[in-house]
C-alpha positions as CSV (number, residue, x, y, z in Angstrom):
1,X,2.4,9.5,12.1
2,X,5.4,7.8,10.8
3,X,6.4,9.3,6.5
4,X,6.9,7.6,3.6
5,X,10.8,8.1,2.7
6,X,11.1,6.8,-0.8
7,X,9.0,5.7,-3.3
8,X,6.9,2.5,-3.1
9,X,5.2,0.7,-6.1
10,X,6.3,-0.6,-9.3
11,X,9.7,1.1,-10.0
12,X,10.0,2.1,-6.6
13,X,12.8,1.9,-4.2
14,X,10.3,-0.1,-2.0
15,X,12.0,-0.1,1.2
16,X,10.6,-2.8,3.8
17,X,9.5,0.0,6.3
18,X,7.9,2.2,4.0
19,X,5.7,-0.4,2.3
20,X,4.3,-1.2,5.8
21,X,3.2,1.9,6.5
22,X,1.8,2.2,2.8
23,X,-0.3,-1.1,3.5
24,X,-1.4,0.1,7.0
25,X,-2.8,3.2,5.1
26,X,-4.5,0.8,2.7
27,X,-6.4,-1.3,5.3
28,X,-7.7,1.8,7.1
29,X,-9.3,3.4,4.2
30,X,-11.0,0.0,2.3
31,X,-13.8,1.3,1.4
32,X,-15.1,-2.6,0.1
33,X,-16.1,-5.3,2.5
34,X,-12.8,-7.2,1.1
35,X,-10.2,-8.9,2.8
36,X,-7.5,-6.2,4.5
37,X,-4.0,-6.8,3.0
38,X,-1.1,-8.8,5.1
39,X,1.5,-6.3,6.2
40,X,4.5,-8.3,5.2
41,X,6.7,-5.5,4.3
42,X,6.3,-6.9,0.6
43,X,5.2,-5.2,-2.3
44,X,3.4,-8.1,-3.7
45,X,0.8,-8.0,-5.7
46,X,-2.5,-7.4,-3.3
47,X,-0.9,-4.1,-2.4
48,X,0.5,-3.3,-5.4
49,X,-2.8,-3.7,-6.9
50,X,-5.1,-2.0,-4.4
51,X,-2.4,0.8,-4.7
52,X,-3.1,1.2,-8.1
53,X,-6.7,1.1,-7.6
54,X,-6.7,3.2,-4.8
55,X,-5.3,6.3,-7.4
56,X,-7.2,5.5,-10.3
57,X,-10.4,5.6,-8.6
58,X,-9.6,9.7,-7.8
59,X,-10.3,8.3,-3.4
């Protein structure tokens, strides 16, 4: 399993690589019928906001 290296969100060093493995994570544990995110390497504003979700919800 590849690591995250740096920090990814808003304020983060948000390196290409490491935001693809973030969104990867992401679309294997949806828990909602939604659509997956696009792994672009970019931390746009789908991931940044089912990252967010993702660690206020306490999953």
């Amino acid at each position: 399993m590849e690591k995250i290296k740096h920090s990814v969100g808003r304020g983060g060093v948000n390196t290409p690589r490491d935001i693809v493995i973030v969104q990867r994570l992401l679309n294997r544990h949806q828990t909602s019928s939604g659509a997956l995110l696009a792994v672009n390497r970019i931390m746009d504003g789908h991931t940044l906001s089912r990252l967010l979700r993702s660690f206020s919800s306490g999953s």
